[in-house]
N, C-alpha and C positions, 0 to 999 in steps of 0.2 A: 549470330548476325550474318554469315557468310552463307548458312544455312537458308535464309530468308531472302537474300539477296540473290541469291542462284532461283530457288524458287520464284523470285518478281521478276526474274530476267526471263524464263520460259513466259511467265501469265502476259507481260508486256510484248511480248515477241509475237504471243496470238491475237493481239489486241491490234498490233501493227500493221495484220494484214485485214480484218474484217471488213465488210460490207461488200456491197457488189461490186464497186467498181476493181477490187483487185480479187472477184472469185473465178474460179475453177473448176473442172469437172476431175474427180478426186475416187478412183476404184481401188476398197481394198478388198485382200483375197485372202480366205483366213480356211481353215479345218472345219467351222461351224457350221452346224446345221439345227434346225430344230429349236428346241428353247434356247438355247447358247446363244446361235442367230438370232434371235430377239433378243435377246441382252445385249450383243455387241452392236445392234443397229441403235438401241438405246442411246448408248453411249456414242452413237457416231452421229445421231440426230443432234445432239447435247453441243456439240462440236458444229455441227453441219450451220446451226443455227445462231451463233455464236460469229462462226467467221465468215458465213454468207456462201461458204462454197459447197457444190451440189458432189455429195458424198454418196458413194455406191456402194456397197457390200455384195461380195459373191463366196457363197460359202460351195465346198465339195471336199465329199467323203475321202476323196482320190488326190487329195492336195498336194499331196509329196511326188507323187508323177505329173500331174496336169501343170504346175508352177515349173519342174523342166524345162516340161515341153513350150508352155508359154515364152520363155528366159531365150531358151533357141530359135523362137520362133521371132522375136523381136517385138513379140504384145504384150508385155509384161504388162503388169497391174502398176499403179503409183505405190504402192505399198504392199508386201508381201507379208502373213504371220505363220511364221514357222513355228511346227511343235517341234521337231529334231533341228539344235543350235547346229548338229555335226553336217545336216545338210547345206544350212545357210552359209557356213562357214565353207562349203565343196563353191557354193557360188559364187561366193565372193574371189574364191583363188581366181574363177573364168573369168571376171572381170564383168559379171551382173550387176551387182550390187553399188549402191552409193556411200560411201561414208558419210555420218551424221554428223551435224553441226558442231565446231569448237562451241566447249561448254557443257555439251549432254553428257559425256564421261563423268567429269566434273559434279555436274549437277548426282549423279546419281551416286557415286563414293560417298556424298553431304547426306544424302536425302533416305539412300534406301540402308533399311540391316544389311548391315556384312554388305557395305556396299563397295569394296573392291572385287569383292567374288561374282556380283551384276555385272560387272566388267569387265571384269576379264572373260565373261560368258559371252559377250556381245562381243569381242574382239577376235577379230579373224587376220588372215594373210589374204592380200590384194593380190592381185595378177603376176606384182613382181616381188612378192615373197614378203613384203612390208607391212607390218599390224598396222591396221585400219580398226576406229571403233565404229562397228555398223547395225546390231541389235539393240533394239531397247526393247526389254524387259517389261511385261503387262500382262497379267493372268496366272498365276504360279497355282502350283500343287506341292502338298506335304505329304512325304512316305515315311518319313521317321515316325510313326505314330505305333503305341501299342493299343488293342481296346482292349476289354474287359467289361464285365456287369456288376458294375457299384453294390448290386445287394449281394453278391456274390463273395468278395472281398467285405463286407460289413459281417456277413453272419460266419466266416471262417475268419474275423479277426484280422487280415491282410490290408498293408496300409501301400500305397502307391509308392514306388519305388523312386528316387529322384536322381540315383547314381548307377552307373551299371554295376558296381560292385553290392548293392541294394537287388537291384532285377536279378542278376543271378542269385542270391541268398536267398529269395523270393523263392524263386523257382526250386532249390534246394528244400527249402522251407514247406513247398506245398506236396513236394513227393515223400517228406518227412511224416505228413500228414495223413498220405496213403491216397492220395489225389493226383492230378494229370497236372502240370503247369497250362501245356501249350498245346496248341491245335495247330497245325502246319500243310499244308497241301498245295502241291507244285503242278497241278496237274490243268494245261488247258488248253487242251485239242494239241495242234501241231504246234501253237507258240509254248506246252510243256515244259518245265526249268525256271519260267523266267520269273516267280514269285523268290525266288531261292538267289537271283542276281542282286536283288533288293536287299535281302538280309546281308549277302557278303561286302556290299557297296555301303551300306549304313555302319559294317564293321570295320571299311577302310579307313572310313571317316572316323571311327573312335581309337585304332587304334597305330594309324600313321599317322601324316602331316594333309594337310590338304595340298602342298607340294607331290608329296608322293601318289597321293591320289592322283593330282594332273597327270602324273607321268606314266601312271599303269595306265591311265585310257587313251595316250597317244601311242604306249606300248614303248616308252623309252625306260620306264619300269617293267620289264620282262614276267610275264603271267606266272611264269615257275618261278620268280623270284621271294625267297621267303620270306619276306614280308606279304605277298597276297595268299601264299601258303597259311601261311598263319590266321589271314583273317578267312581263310575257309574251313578253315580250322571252329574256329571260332562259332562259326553256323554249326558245325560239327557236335558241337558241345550243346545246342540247345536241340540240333535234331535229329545226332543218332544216336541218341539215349534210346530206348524202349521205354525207362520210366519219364523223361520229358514231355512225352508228345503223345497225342490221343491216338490208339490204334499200335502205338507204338512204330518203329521206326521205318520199320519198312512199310509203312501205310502212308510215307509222309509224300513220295513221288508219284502212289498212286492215287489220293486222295485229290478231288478237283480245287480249285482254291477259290471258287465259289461254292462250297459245298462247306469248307476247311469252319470257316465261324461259327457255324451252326453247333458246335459243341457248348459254346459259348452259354446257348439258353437252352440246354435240356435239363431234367432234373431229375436225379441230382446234375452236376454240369458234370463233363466231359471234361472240361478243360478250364483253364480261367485266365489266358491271355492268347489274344492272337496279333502278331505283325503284319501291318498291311497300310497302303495307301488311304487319303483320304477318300477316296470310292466305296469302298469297302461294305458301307453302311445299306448299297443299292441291295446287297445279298440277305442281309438281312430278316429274320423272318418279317411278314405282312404284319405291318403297327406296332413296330418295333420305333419307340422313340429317345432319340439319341439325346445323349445328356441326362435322360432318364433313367431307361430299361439297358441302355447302352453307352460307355463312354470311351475317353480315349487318355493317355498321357505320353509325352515325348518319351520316346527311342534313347534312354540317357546314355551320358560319356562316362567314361572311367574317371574319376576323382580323381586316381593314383596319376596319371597320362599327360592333364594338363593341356587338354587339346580343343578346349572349350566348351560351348555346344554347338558344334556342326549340324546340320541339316541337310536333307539328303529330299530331292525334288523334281518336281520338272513343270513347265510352263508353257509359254509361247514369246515368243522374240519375233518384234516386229524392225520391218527393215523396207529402206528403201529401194524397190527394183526398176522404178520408171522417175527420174526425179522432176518435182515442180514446184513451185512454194507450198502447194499445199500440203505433198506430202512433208516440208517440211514443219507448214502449222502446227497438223497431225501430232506432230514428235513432240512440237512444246506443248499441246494440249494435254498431251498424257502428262507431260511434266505437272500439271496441276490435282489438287486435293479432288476438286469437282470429280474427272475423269475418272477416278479410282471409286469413291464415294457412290457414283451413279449405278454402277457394278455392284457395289458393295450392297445396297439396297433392294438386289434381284435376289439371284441365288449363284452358287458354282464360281465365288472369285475370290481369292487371297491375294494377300499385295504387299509387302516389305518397305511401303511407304510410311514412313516413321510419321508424317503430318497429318495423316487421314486421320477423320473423328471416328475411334472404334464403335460410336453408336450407329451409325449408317447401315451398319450391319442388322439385315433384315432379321439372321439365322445368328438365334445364341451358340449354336456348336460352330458355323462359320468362323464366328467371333475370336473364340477358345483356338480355334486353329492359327487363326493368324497371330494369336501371339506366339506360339513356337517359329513361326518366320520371322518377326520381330524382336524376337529374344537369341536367335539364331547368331553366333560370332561369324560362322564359315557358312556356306549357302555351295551344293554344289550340285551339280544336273546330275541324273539316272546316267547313272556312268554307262549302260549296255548302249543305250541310244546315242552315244556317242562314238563309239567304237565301231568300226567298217562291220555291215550287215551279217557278212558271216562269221563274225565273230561274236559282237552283242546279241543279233539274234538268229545264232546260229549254236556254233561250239560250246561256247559259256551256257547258254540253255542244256543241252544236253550234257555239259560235262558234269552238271549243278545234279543232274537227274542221277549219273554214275557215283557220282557222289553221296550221295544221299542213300542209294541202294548198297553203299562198303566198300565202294573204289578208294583207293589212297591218295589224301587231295595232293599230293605233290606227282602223281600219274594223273590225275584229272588237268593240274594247272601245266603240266608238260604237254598234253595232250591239245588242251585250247593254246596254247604258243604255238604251236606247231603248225597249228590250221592258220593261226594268223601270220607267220611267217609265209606258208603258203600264199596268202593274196597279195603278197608284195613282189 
């Protein structure tokens, strides 16, 4: 009931402003370009037409410098969507940003999976050091995914793994066999390491707290601390084996991670799982179709651990940088089924909105993914991108790289502390 009631309080809210006599001119400012920007104008037409107010979309590549500059320059957009929360939350300390209406916190702990982890992701420190909730949460990505080729696992007899204590016997299992598990490749251009942040950030997540996680990415949990020893450890064990990984192990840093899948469908295979985000599929060989010729299964938790199933992701958070009713219409329109649905019926959107009708979904492998966010206990962002630039995407990239070629992760993880102590 309380559930329905927070949900009629947003639909009612957008109802309370419609028609002309209370519209507005309404620009928001988002990463998209391309098809994306027609899906998000979709859904802003959806909205535009709805509450009467005249809604503008400006997408750029350049988003993360040009919304700066905007913020300092005093033209801010009514609404900003950030891909990095660590940014929005830099803006919020300067005193950019609006906090979003009593309720939408609320609303979203009711509404979305794992919806205290929505929140505390959209919760930042104000100018004078005080939590403010000022992101909401709209467009997510899953990287806990493993793929694989269904016929691949049918004709060696291999059944999808549901526990990690399962995935690794797998993986024992298939080099029992005289076969490769895994395909692995960290290799891409100058951002090289950061396919390898992903696996020890998904091992955080199964094998600490998602408290502890918090605390490694503000760095109050210390990188050489052996609890993230251990879950680099942990990637250790699936990629410095030589019989784990295709090419064996020292092929795994020089190997591109567009390149890395393609073991996937040679024949005989090369390999027969590979870890990666939901993108992944773009590398693909030409007419390769997914749910078919290719699929996927969650990134499982340790049974023994009791740490649920965690998911490991990343999004865009949209926030207020110019405030006016409309941006706050905006905020409760997403609070509705509609808003998510209209998206959901394109292509490229996942949503943790427990209300949405999973048929909307245009894309049956779309579908299949959003219920790993749906089924999700813990929900927590791409820990690098959260972390000060020279460290997520700086240290930790290349420390991932030392690692992987036989550095000792507890010299790696002393190594990236050190550089992070540095920029303080």
């Amino acid at each position: 009931m309380k559930k329905l009631l927070l949900a009629g309080a947003a639909a009612a809210a957008l109802a309370g402003y419609s028609g002309a006599a209370n519209a507005e001119q309404l620009t928001v400012f988002g990463p998209w370009l391309g098809p994306d920007q027609e899906n998000v104008e979709a859904v802003l037409k959806v909205f535009a037409d709805k509450s009467g107010h005249d809604v503008r979309y400006v997408g750029s590549d350049s988003f993360e410098q040009q919304i700066v500059v905007d913020l300092e320059a005093g033209s801010a957009p009514n609404v900003a969507v950030f891909p990095q929360p660590g940014l929005a939350s830099d803006m919020a300390a300067r005193g950019f940003l609006t906090p979003l209406r009593d309720g939408v916190a609320d609303w979203l702990r009711e509404n979305y999976a794992a919806g205290d982890s929505w929140v505390a992701l959209g919760t930042y420190k104000d100018g004078s050091g005080a939590d403010q909730f000022y992101g909401f949460p709209f467009k997510n990505d899953v990287k806990s995914l493993v793929w694989y080729v269904p016929e691949n696992f049918e004709d060696a007899g291999y059944e999808v793994p549901t526990t990690m204590e399962e995935l690794k016997a797998l993986t024992e299992q298939i080099v029992a066999d005289g076969e490769t598990p895994w395909c692995i490749g960290l290799g891409s251009g100058a951002a090289t390491g950061w396919p390898a942040t992903d696996w020890v950030e998904d091992l955080m997540l199964r094998t600490q707290s998602p408290e502890d996680y918090d605390a490694w990415v503000s760095n109050d949990l210390k990188f050489d601390d052996p609890k993230v020893v251990a879950a680099i450890e942990e990637f250790g064990w699936f990629a410095r084996n030589d019989a784990n990984v295709a090419g064996g192990a020292g092929a795994v840093a020089s190997t591109d991670f567009r390149d890395s899948p393609k073991g996937l469908f040679s024949s005989p295979p090369q390999c027969y799982m590979h870890h990666q985000a939901s993108f992944i599929p773009a590398f693909f060989p030409e007419g390769t179709a997914v749910g078919e010729d290719a699929d996927f299964f969650y990134f499982p938790a340790y049974e023994s651990k009791d740490l649920g199933t965690p998911v490991l992701g990343a999004g865009t958070t949209w926030v207020i940088t110019s405030e006016n009713q409309a941006a706050h219409d905006l905020i409760a329109y997403l609070q509705t089924p509609e808003a998510h649905e209209t998206w959901m019926g394109l292509k490229g959107f996942l949503t943790p909105f427990k209300s949405v009708n999973p048929d909307a979904f245009s894309d049956p492998t779309l579908r299949k993914m959003n219920e790993v966010l749906l089924n999700a206990t813990t929900f927590r962002f791409d820990g690098s991108d959260l972390m000060p630039g020279g460290v997520g995407a700086g240290s930790f990239w290349t420390g991932m790289v030392d690692y992987a070629g036989g550095k000792p992760a507890a010299d790696v993880a002393a190594e990236i502390q050190k550089s992070w102590d540095a920029l303080k």
